[in-house]
Steps between C-alpha positions, in 0.01 A plus 500: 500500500459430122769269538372329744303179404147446392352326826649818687376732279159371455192418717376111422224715301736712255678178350489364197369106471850398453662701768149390728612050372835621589431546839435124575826349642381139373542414894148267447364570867228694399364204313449232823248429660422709839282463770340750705457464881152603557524630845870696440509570141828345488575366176694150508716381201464132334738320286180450225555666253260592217494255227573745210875596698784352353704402799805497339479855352251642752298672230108417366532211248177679332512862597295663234227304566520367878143661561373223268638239702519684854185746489619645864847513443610860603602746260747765635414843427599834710237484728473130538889486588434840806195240589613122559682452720610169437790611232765395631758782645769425209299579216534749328215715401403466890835634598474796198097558640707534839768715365758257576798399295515152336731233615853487340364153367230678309556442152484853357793565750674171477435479135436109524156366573682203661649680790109495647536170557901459598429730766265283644164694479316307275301205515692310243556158626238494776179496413233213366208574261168546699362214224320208708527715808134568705494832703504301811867373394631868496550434845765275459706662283608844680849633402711700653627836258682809562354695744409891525829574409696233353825725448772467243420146426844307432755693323703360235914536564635773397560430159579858342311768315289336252542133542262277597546180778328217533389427865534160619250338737 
């Protein structure tokens, strides 16, 4: 078991910060905006993103201090993650908070942060900032993502042990 890595070892409580940042698979989802059906609950995705997320990278542009720009942006901690449930099902500390494994895109298995986004899970490419954009727009801007399970995502070719592929679109 000692062997076995940190996010199986641990609880989301027991890690370190780094091990805790870590956890983010840089997917960008968890940083659009969402609306909530009042009647069902259901949560429905948007292409609007927040105006701090870099759309290229799909991480904050101002991360250290997006609470002085975004004062209800969400800030994932253990109990917030077994909480929300608007993560979306690939991310990771969800999936660790549900005892699942990660994704073999997941860059602490893939061991490159751009295989998030080959694999198409992230939002890279298809969002717009929510700048200029009334709540009554939202509406007009639903987007479609991977649902409750969204699989393997696409798999790079076989390649061999240790190299890394570039996926095509």
């Amino acid at each position: 078991m000692s062997n076995s890595p940190f996010w199986k070892r641990k609880t989301l409580e027991e890690m370190s910060p780094a091990e805790w940042e870590s956890l983010c698979d840089g997917c960008g989802r968890c940083c659009l905006n969402k609306l909530e059906d009042w009647d069902t609950g259901e949560i429905i995705w948007t292409d609007l993103a927040c105006k701090l997320l870099d759309g290229q990278s799909c991480r904050c542009s101002d991360y250290e201090d997006r609470h002085a720009t975004i004062p209800d942006c969400v800030s994932l901690d253990p109990p917030t993650v077994r909480t929300i449930g608007w993560l979306p099902p690939t991310c990771g500390y969800r999936l660790v908070a549900e005892r699942r494994d990660l994704y073999w895109w997941h860059h602490l298995l893939s061991g490159d942060p751009d295989t998030v986004h080959q694999a198409g899970i992230s939002a890279r490419g298809r969002t717009i900032s929510e700048e200029g954009f009334e709540l009554e727009d939202y509406e007009d801007h639903l987007a479609s993502w991977p649902g409750d399970d969204p699989g393997e995502g696409i798999r790079p070719p076989a390649v061999g042990i240790g190299r890394k592929a570039k996926i095509g679109k």
